[in-house]
C-alpha positions in Angstrom: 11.7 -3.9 -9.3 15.5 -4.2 -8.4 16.7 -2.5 -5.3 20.3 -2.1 -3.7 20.8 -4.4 -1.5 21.8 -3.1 1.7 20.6 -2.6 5.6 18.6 0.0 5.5 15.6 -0.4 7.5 12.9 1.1 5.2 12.8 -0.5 1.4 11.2 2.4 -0.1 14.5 3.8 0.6 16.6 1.3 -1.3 14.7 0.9 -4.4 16.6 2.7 -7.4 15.0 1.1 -10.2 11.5 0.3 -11.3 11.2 -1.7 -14.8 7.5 -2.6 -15.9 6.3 -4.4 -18.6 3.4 -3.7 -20.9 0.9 -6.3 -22.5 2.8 -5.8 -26.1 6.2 -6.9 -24.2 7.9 -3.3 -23.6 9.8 -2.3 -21.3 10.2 1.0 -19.4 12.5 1.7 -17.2 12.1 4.4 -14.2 15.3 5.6 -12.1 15.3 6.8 -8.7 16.6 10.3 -8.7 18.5 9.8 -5.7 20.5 7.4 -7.4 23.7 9.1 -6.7 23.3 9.5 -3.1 22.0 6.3 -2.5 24.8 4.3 -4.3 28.2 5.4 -4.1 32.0 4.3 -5.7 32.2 1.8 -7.7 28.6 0.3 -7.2 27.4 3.4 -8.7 29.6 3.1 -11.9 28.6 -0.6 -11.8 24.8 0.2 -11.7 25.0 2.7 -14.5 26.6 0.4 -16.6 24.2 -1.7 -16.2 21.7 0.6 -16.8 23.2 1.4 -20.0 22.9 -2.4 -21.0 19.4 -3.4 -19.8 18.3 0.0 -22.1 19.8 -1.7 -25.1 18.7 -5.1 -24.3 15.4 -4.2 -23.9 15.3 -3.0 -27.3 16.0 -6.5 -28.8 15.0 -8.7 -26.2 12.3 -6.9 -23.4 10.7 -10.0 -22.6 13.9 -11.8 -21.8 15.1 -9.2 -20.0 12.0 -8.4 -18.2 12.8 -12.3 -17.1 16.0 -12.0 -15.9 15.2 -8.4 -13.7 12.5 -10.4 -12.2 14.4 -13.1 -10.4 17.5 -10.7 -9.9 19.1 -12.0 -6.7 23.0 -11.7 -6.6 25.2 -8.1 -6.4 24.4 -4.8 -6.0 20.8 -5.0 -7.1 18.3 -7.2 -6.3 14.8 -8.0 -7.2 12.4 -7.1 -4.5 9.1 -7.9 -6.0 7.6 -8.9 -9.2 4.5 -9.7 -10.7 1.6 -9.3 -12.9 -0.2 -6.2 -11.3 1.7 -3.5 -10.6 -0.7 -2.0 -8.3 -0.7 -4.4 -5.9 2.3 -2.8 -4.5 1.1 0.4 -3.1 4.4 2.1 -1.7 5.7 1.7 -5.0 2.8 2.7 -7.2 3.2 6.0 -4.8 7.0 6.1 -6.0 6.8 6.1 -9.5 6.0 9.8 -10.5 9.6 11.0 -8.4 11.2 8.6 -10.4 12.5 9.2 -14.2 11.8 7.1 -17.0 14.9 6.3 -18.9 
């Protein structure tokens, strides 16, 4: 679950992306829809970018790519918790129906 990495007290309000994994090896992605306000300049264009590339790498290579997101630590976004069960993170189970699926 990447996040912009920033100093903003409160990390509900830096996470923009949430990507989970199913049991057959998909991935979904889920934006936050305060993306644009959150991010700004070139980050923004940077993250969308990006965006654009983990959607098409996640059609040939989810699992990888579900990897890699996991242990994000460099740039504008950074991985902010991973693991098996997603609802053992409770803020961000209570996040996912504002955000959009991709």
């Amino acid at each position: 679950m990447p996040k912009l990495q920033d100093n903003v007290s409160s990390h509900e309000e830096r996470v923009v992306l949430l990507v989970l994994r199913d049991e057959t090896g998909s991935v979904t992605f889920f934006v936050n829809p305060e993306l644009r306000s959150i991010v700004k300049g070139e980050e923004l264009t940077y993250i969308e970018d990006l965006l654009k590339d983990f959607i098409g790498r996640a059609k040939e290579h989810p699992i990888a790519l579900f990897k890699q997101l996991s242990s994000l630590g460099v740039g504008p976004l950074v991985t902010y918790e991973s693991g098996l069960d997603f609802t053992e993170c409770p803020f961000l189970v209570e996040m996912l129906p504002r955000f959009v699926q991709l």
